[in-house]
OpenMM code with the backbone's topology and positions (N, CA, C; nanometers):
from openmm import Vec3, app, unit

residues = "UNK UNK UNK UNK UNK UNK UNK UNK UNK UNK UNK UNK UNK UNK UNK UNK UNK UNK UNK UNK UNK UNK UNK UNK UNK UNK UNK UNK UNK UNK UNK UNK UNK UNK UNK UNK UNK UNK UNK UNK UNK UNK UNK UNK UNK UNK UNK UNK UNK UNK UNK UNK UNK UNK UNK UNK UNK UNK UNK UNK UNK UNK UNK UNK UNK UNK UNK UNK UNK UNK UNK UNK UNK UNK UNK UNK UNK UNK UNK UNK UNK UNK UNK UNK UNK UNK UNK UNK UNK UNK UNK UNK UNK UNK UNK UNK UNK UNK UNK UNK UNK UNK UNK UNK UNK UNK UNK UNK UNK UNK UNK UNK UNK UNK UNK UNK UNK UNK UNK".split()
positions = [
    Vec3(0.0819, -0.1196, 0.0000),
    Vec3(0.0000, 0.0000, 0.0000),
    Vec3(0.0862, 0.1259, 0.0000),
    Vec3(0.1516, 0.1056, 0.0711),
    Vec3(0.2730, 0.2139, 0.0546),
    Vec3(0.3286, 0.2493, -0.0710),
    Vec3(0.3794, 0.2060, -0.1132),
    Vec3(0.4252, 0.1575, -0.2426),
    Vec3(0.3436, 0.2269, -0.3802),
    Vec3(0.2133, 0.2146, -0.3058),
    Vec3(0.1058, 0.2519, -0.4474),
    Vec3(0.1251, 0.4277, -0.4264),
    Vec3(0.1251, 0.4874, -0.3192),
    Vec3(0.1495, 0.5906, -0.2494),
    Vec3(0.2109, 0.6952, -0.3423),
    Vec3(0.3506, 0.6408, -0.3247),
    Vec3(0.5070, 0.6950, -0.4043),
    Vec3(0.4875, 0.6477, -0.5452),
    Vec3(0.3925, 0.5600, -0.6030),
    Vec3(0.4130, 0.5604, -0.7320),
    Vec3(0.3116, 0.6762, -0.8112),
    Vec3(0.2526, 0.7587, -0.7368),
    Vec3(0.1944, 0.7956, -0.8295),
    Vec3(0.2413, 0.9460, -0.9014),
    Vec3(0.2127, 1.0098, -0.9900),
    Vec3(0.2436, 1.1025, -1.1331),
    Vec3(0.2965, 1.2219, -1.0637),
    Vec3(0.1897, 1.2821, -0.9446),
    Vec3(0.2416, 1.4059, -0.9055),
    Vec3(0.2063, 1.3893, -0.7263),
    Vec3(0.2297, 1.5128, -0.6921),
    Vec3(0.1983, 1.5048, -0.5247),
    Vec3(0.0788, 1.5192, -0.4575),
    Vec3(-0.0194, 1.5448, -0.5726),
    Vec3(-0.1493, 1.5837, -0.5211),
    Vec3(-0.2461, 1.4517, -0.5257),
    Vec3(-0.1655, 1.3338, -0.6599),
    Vec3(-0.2438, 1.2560, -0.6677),
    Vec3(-0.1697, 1.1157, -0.5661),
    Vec3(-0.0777, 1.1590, -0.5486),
    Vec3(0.0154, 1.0933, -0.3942),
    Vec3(-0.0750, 1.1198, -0.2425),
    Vec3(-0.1211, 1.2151, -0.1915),
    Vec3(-0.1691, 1.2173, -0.0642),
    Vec3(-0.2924, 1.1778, -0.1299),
    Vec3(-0.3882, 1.2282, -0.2215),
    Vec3(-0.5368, 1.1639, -0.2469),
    Vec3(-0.5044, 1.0020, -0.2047),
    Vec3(-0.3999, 0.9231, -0.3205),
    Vec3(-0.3941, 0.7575, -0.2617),
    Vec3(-0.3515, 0.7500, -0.1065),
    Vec3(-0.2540, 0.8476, -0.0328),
    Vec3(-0.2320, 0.8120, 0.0960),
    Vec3(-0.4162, 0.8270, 0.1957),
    Vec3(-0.4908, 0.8926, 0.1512),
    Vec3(-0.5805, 0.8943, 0.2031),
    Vec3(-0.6834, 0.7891, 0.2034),
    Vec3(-0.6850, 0.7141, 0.0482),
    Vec3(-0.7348, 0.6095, 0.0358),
    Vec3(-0.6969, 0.4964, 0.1301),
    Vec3(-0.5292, 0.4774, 0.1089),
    Vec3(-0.4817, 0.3415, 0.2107),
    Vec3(-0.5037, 0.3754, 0.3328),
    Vec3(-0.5384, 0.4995, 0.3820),
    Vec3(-0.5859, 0.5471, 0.5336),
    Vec3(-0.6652, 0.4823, 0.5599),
    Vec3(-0.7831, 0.4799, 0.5009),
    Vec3(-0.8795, 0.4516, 0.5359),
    Vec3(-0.9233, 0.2937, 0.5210),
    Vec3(-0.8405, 0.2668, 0.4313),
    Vec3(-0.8418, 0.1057, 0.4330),
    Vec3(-0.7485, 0.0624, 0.5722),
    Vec3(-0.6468, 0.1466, 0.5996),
    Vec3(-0.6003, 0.0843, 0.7114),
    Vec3(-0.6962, 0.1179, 0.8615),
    Vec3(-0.7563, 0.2285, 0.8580),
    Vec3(-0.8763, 0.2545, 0.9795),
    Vec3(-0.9454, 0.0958, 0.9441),
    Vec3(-1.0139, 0.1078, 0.8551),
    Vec3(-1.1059, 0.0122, 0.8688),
    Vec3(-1.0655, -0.1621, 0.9031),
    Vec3(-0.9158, -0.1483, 0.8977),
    Vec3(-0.8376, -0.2629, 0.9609),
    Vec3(-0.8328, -0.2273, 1.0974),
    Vec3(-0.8697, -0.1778, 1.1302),
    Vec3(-0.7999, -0.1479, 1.2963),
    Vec3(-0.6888, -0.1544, 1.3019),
    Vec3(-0.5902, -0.0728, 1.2217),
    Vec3(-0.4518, 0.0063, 1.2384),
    Vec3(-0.4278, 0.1414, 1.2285),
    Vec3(-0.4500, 0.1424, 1.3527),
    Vec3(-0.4485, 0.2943, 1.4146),
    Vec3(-0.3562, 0.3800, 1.4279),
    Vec3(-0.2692, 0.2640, 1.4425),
    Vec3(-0.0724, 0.3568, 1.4489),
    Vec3(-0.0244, 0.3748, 1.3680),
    Vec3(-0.0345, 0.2895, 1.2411),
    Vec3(0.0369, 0.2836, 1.0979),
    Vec3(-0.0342, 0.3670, 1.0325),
    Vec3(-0.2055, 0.4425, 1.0650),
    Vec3(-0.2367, 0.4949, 1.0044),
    Vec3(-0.1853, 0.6805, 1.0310),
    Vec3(-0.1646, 0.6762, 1.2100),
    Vec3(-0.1336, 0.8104, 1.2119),
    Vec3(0.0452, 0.8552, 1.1513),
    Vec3(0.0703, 0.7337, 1.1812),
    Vec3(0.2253, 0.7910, 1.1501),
    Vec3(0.2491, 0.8163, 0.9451),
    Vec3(0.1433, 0.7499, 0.9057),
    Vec3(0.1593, 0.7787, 0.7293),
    Vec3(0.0806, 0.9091, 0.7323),
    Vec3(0.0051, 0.9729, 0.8474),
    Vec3(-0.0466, 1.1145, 0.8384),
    Vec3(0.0438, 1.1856, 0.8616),
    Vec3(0.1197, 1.1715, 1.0072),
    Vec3(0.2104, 1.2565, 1.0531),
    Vec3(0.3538, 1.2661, 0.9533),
    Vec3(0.3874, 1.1805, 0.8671),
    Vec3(0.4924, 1.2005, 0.7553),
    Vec3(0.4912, 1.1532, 0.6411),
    Vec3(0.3684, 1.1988, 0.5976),
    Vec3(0.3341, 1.1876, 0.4816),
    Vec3(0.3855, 1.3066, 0.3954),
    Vec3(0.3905, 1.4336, 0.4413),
    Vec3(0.4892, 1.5674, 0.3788),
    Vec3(0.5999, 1.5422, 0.3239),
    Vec3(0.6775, 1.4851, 0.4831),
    Vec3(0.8263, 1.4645, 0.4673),
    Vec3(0.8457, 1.3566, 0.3464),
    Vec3(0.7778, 1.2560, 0.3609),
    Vec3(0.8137, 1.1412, 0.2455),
    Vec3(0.8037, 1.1842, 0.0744),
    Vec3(0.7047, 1.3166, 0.1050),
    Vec3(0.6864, 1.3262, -0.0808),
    Vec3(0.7389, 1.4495, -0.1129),
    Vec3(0.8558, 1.4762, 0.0211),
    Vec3(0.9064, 1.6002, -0.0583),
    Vec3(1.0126, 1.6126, -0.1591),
    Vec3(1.0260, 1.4800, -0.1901),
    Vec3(1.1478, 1.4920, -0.3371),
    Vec3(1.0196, 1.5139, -0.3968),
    Vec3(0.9142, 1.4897, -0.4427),
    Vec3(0.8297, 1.5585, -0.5308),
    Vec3(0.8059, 1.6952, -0.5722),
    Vec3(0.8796, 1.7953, -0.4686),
    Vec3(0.9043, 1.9319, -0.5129),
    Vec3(1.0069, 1.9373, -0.6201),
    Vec3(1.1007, 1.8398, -0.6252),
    Vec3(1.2063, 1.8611, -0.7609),
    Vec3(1.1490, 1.8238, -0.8841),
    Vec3(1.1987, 1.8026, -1.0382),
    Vec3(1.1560, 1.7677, -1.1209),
    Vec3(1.1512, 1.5663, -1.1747),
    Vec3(1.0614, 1.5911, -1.2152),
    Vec3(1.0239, 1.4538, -1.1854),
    Vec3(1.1446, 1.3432, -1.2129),
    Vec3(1.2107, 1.3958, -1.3225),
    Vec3(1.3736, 1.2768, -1.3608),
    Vec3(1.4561, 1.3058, -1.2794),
    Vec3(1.4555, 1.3209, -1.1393),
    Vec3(1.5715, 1.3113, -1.0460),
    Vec3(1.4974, 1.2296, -0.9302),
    Vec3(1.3489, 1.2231, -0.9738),
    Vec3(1.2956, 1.1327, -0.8235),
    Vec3(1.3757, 0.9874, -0.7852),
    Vec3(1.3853, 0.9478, -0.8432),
    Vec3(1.4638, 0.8256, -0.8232),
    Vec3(1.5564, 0.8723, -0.7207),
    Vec3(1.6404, 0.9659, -0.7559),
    Vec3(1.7119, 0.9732, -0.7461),
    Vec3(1.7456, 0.9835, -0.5726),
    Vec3(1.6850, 1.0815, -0.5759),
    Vec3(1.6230, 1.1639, -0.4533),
    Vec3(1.6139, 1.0591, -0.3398),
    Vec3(1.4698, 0.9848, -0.3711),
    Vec3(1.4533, 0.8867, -0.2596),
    Vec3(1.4768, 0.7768, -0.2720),
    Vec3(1.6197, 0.7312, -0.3173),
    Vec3(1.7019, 0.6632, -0.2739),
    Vec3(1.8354, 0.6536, -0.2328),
    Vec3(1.8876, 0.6074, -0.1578),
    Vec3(2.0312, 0.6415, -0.0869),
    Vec3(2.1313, 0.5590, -0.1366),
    Vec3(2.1047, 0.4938, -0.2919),
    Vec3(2.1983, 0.3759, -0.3611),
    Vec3(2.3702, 0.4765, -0.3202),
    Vec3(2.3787, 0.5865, -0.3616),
    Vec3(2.5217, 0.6415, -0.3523),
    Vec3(2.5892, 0.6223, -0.2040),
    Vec3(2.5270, 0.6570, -0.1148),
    Vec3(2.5636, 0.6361, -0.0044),
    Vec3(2.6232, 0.4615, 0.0456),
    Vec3(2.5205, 0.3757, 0.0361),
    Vec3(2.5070, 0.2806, 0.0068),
    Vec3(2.6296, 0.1885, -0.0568),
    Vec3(2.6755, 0.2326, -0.1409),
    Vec3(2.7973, 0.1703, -0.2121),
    Vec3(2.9078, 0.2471, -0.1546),
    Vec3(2.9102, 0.3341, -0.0884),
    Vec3(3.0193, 0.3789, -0.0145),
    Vec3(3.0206, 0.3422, 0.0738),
    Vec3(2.9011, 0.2805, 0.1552),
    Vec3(2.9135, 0.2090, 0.2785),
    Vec3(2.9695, 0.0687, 0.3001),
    Vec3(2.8842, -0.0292, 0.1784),
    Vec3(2.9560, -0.1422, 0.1648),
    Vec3(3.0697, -0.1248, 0.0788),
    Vec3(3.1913, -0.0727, 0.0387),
    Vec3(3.2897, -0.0136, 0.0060),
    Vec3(3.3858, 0.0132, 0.1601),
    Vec3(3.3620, 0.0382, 0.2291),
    Vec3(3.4067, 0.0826, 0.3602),
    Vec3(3.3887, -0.0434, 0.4639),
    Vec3(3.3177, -0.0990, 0.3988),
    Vec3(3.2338, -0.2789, 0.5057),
    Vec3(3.3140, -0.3616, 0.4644),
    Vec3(3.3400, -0.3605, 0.3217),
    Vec3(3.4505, -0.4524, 0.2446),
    Vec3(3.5652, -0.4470, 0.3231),
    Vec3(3.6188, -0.3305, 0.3378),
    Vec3(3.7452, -0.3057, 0.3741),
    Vec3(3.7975, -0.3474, 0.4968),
    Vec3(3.7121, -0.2940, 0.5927),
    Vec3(3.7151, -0.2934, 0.7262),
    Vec3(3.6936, -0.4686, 0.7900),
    Vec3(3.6573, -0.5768, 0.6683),
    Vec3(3.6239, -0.7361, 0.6959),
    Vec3(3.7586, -0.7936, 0.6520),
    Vec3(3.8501, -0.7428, 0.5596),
    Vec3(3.9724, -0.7682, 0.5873),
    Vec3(4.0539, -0.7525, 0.6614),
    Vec3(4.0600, -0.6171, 0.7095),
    Vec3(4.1253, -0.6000, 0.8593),
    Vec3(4.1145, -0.7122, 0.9698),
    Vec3(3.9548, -0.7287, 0.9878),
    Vec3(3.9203, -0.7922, 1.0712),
    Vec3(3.9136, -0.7380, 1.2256),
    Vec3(3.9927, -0.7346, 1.2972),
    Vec3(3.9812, -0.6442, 1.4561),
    Vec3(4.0956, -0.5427, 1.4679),
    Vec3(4.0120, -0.3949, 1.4914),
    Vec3(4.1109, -0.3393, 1.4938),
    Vec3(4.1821, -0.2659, 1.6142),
    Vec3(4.3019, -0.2389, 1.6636),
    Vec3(4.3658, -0.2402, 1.7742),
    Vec3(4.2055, -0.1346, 1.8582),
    Vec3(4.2244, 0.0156, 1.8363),
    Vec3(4.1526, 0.0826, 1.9160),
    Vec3(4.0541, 0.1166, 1.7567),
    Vec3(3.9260, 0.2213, 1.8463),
    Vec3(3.8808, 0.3199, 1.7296),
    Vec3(3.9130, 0.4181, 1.6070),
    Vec3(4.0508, 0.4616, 1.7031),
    Vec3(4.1021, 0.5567, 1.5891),
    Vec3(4.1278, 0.4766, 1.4964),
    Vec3(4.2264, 0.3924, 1.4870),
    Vec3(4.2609, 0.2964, 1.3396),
    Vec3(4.1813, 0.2797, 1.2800),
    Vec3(4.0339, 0.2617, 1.3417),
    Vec3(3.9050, 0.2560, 1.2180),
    Vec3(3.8812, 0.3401, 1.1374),
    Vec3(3.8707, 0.4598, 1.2236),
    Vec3(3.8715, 0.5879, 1.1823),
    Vec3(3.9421, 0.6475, 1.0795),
    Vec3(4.0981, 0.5882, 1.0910),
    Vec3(4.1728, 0.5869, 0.9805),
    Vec3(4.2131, 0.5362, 0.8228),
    Vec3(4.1286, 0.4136, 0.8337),
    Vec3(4.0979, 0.3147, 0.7664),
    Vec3(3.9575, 0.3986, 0.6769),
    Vec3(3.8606, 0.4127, 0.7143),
    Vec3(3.7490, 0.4759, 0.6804),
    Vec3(3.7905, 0.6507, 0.6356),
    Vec3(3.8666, 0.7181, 0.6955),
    Vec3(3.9159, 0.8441, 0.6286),
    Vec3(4.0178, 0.8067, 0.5187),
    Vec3(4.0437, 0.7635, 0.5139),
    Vec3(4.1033, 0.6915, 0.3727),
    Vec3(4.0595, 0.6590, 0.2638),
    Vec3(3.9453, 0.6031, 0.2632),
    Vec3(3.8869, 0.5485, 0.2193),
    Vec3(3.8181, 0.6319, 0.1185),
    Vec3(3.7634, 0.7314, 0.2124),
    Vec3(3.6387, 0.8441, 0.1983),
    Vec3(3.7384, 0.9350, 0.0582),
    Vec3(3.8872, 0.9629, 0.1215),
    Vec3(3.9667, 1.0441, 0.0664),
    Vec3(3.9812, 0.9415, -0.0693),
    Vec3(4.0445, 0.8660, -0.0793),
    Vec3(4.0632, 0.8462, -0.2348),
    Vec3(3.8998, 0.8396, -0.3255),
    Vec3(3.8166, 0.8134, -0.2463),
    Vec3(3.6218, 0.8217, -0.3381),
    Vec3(3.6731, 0.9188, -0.3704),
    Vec3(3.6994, 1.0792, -0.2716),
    Vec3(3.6532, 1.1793, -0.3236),
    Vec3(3.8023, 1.2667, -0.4223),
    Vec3(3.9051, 1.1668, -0.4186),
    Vec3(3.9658, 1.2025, -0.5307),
    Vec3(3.9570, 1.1305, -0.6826),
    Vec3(3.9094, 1.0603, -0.7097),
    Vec3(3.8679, 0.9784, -0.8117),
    Vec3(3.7557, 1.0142, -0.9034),
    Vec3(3.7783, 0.9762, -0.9866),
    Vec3(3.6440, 1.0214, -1.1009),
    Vec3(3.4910, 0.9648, -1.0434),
    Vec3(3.5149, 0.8828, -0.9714),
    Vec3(3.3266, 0.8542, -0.9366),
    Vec3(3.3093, 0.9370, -0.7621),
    Vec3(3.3962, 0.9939, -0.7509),
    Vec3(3.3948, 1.1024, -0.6252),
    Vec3(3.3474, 1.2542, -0.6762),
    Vec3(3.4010, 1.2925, -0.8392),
    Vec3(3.3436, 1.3971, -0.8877),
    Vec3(3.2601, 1.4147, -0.9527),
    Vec3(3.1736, 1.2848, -0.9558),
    Vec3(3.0967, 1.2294, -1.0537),
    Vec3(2.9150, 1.3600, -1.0146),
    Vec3(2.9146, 1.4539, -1.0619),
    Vec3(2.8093, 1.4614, -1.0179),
    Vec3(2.6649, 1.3824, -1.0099),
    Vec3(2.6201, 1.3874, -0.8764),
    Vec3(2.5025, 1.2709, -0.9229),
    Vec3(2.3599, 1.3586, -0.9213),
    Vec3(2.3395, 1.4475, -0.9153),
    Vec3(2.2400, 1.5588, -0.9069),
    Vec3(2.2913, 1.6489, -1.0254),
    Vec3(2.2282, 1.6933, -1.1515),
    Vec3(2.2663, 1.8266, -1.1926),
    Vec3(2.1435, 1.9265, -1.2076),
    Vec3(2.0368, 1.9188, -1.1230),
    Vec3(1.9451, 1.9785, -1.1538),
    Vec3(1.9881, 2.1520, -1.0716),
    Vec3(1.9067, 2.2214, -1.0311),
    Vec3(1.9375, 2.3936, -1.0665),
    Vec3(1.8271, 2.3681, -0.8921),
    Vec3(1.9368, 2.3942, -0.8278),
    Vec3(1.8178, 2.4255, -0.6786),
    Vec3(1.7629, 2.5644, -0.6612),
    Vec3(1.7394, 2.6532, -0.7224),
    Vec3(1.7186, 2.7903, -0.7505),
    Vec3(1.5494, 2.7194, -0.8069),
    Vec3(1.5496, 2.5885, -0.8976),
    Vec3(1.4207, 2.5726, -0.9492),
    Vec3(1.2841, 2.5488, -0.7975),
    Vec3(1.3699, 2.4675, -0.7063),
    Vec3(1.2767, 2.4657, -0.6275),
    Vec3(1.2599, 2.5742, -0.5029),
    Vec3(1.3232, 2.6713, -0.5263),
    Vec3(1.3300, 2.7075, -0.3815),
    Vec3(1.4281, 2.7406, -0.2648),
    Vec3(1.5607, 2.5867, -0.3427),
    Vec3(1.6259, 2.5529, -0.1617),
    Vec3(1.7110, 2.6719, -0.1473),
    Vec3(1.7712, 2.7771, -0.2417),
    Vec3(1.8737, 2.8461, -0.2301),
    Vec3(1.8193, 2.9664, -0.2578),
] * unit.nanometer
topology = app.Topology()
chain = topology.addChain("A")
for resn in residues:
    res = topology.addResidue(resn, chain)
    for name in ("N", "CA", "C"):
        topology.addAtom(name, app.Element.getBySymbol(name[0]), res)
């Protein structure tokens, strides 16, 4: 139900379906799942203020994601490390060659934030 939510065209026809699965979930007697899809239902469709070919983009965290297991990889060869800092070091390292490398400058957004507002 969720799901049907976020798929739809624009944001107006997004809360109309969140209102629908509302009420299918009232009439389940789910009372909690229904207030909390009220109470952040905003927050969830606000990549819908950008233009529609970056939604993907938006609400999902794939970039992050591959830098994380990128950093998970690493840190399973080590295996145990003496204190925290060495992790720390291991992981600032890490971070530093991403962000010297071509998929570190890779822009992954080129849209114009002036279009929505943020700047």
């Amino acid at each position: 139900m969720l799901k049907a939510i976020h798929a739809q065209e624009d944001k107006e026809a997004a809360r109309e379906k969140a209102k629908s699965v509302m009420e299918k979930l009232l009439a389940k007697k789910l009372d909690g799942i229904t207030k909390f899809i009220e109470e952040s239902l905003e927050e969830t469709l606000s990549y819908m203020d950008f233009s529609s070919e970056y939604w993907r983009k938006i609400r999902t965290n794939n970039g992050l994601e591959r830098i994380i297991k990128k950093i998970r990889r690493r840190t399973r060869v080590v295996g145990n490390f003496p204190d925290g800092y060495s992790a720390m070091m291991l992981v600032g390292a890490r971070l530093r060659h991403i962000s010297t490398t071509k998929w570190g400058t890779r822009q992954y957004l080129a849209c114009k934030y002036k279009e929505v507002g943020v700047l």
